[in-house]
N, C-alpha and C positions, 0 to 999 in steps of 0.2 A: 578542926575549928572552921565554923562556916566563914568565905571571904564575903563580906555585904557592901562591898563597892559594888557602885554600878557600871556596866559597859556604855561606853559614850561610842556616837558614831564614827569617829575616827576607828576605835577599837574594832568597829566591826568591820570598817573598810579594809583594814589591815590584814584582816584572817579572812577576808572575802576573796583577797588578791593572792595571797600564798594557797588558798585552796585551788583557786582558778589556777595557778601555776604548776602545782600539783595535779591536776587534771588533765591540765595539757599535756604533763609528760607522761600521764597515762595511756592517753588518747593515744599519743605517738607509738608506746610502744606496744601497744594492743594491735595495733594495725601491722606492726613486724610480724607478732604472732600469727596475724590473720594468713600473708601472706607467706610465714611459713609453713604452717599449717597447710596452707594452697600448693603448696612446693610436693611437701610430704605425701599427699594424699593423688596427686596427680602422678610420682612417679611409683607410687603404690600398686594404684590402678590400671595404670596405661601397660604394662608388663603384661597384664592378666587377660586386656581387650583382645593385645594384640594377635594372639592364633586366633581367633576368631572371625577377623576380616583379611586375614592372610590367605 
């Protein structure tokens, strides 16, 4: 059954600010990722450089 209430702007401010919240603790942990990712990749790699300039 369709709901035919309408959303008022409180409504929207409400799910504006729980996304915003939700975003941030995305952000936050995307950037863990990044820098483990950075982690991973670096001690991957640096094994492989190193006879090379040895």
């Amino acid at each position: 059954m369709l709901d035919t209430t309408l959303v008022t702007k409180s409504d929207l401010a409400e799910l504006e600010k729980a996304l915003r919240v939700s975003l941030e603790r995305l952000e936050r942990e995307l950037l863990v990722i990044k820098w483990m990712l950075g982690v991973v990749v670096a001690a991957t790699v640096i094994p492989h450089l190193k006879p090379l300039f040895s």
